[in-house]
C-alpha positions, 0 to 999 in steps of 0.5 A: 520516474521511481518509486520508493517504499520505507516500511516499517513492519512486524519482520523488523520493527518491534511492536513498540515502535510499530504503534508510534508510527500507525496513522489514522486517516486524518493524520495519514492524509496530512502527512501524505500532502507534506511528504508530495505536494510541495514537491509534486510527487505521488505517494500512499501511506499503509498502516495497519496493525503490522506495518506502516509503509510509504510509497512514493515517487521520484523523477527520473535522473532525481539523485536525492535521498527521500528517507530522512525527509520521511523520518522527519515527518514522522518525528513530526507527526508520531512524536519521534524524539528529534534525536532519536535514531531511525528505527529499524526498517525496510526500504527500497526503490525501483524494482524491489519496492514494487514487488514488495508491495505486490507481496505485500497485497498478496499476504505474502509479507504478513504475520500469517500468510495468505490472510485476506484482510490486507486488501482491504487495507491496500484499498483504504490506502489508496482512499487517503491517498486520493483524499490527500491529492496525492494518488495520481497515474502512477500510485494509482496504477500500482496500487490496483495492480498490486490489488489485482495481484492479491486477488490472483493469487488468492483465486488461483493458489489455496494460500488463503485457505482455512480460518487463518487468522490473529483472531483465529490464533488468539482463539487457539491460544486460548484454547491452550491456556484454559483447556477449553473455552466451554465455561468461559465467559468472552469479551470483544472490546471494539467491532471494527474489522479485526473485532468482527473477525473474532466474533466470525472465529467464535460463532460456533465455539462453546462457551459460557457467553459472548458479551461485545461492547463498542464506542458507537453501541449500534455497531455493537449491536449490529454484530451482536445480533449476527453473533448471538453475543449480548452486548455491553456498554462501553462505559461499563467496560471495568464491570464487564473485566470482572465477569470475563475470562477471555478478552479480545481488545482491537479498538482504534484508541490512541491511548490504553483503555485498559490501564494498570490501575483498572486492572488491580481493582478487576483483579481484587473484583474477582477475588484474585480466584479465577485468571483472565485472558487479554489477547490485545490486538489493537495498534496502538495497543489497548491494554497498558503492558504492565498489566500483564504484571499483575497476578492471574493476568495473562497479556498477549499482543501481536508479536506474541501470537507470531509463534501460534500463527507460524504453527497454523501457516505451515501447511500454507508454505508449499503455496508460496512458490506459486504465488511469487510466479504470479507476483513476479508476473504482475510486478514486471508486466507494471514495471514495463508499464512504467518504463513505457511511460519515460518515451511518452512525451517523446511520442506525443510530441512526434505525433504533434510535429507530423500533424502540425505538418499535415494540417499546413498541407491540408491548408494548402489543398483546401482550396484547390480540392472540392469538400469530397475530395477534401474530406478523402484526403484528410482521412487519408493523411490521418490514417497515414500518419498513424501508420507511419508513427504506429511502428516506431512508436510501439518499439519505442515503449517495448525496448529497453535499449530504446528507452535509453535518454540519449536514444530518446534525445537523438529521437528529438533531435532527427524528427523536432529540431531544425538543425543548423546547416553545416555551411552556418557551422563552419562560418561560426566557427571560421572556417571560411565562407559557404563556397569552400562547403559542398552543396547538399546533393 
């Protein structure tokens, strides 16, 4: 079986392109059952706000191309142009998309290194998976490796040390463009993961006042209350432009809620005096990118904070050698895990022909033997088997070379199929009649 990965992320794939393809559960579900079901295959979907990847399987010996077929899928359910080309994009199979992912998990392909918030999403990935059908053995193994990977190198390397964050970078932008936030007024527009990490960054910072505002009010409220911040209703969110100064936006909307047309009046709102701040941390994004056009209005989305971020990560880099030793450990300890799974039905099928063939003897013994006797032959006859298919069958899944499908195929052959006697071959082929074969010894 192999695995194969698409992914399109922040290393190369604009950020345009990025939120067409980010998938909300429902969508992500759907998807995942079009791509595997019809085909039997396993498959997980990741989207957060810097990649969408797909996982999948494929059988052994399978010499198809899966990607167009996820391009074709995504036009289908992210509204590609049919005629468009397929975007930038990384993909991989076998090895490199393992590893990939157990890089992934462990923050070493994120924006800013070593951030935690990633494992939550490889968790939420394997949840649509599982609510699609299509998680199975082998997704399911991966994906908990590649969790526990992620919690390996963040125990055992200070590659997620400090407040490293989008949300911790937006601060510091922020800091930098106002010269201090201490007389500025602060909006979080949306409480999901990234909206609470900013309230967690701000706790502690001076500022003039922190306002929260989200669809579902007692979330906001919620938050609010651990934050010391007030809270504002969604529906009053042009008002609450007019007093803001800095805006953090990371909602779950499909479309801008903060469109040109209500920036303009905004700005006329506040007289055209004082600038503003979006740091738009939301994919798809939240605030239409024209208005960043208007006058006084500062627009910053993720990409723009790569900079700001790779400044903060610097100190992370010397980490980053250790953590690859613990990936690379972890990708090849699930990479023989998976080639030890090609020899199982070999195996299975070896001890199902020895015991079909210990329980014919003990047929024949059950009645010349009393039930003690039996019983101890049946243990016996158990325990023996065990040991004669233990070695055989340990070797088998730990050597390359005898996973081999003509080893494996010779396996079947020597111990499962009843060969013609070669006295039949040569009559089949002509060769005259049994007498002219030697006897067997």
């Amino acid at each position: 079986m192999r695995i194969y990965c698409l992914s399109l992320n922040h290393n190369c794939t604009p950020i345009d392109v990025r939120e067409r393809v980010a998938f909300d559960r429902d969508a992500g579900t759907a998807f995942l059952r079009e791509l595997c079901v019809p085909d039997g295959a396993e498959g997980v979907l990741l989207s957060t706000c810097n990649r969408t990847e797909i996982y999948a399987t494929l059988p052994a010996g399978d010499a198809s191309t899966p990607y167009e077929r996820v391009f074709e899928l995504l036009k289908k359910y992210r509204e590609f142009q049919p005629r468009s080309a397929p975007p930038n994009h990384w993909r991989g199979e076998g090895p490199p998309a393992v590893s990939h992912l157990f890089r992934v998990a462990s923050g070493l392909e994120s924006q800013v290194i070593g951030e935690s918030q990633i494992l939550g999403q490889v968790k939420t990935g394997l949840e649509w998976a599982d609510e699609a059908g299509t998680s199975g053995r082998v997704m399911r193994r991966l994906l908990e490796r590649a969790i526990r990977v992620g919690k390996r190198v963040r125990s055992e390397t200070t590659i997620g040390d400090g407040a490293l964050s989008h949300a911790y970078a937006a601060l510091e932008l922020g800091r930098k463009i106002f010269g201090g936030l201490d007389t500025k007024r602060v909006l979080v527009v949306g409480t999901g993961e990234i909206g609470a990490l900013a309230l967690e960054n701000l706790r502690g910072v001076a500022t003039a006042g922190i306002a929260v505002m989200n669809r579902t009010r007692e979330r906001a409220e919620a938050l609010a209350a651990i934050n010391g911040a007030e809270v504002r209703a969604f529906e009053e969110l042009e008002n609450a432009l007019i007093d803001a100064d800095l805006v953090f936006t990371s909602t779950g909307a499909t479309e801008p809620i903060i469109t040109l047309d209500m920036m303009k009046r905004v700005r006329a709102a506040r007289g055209g005096r004082r600038p503003i701040l979006f740091i738009d941390l939301a994919l798809p994004r939240d605030v239409d990118a024209r208005a960043g056009q208007v006058n006084g209005v500062y627009l910053k989305n993720l990409d723009d904070l790569a900079a700001v971020v790779s400044a903060n990560v610097r100190q992370r880099r010397e980490e980053i050698p250790r953590a690859e030793l613990i990936v690379a450990a972890g990708a090849g300890t699930f990479l023989e895990w998976l080639a030890a799974l090609a020899v199982e039905p070999a195996i299975r099928d070896l001890r199902a022909s020895f015991e079909h063939a210990r329980q014919e003897e003990l047929l024949l013994a059950r009645g010349k033997l009393d039930e003690e006797a039996f019983g101890v032959l049946d243990e016996t006859t158990r325990r023996l088997i065990g040991r004669l298919l233990h070695l055989p069958s340990a070797n088998l899944k730990r050597e390359d070379a005898l996973r081999d499908p003509e080893i494996l195929a010779l396996v079947r052959r020597l111990f499962l199929e009843e060969l013609p006697h070669p006295a039949a071959q040569a009559r089949g082929a002509g060769l005259g009649d049994a007498a002219s074969v030697p006897e067997e010894s």
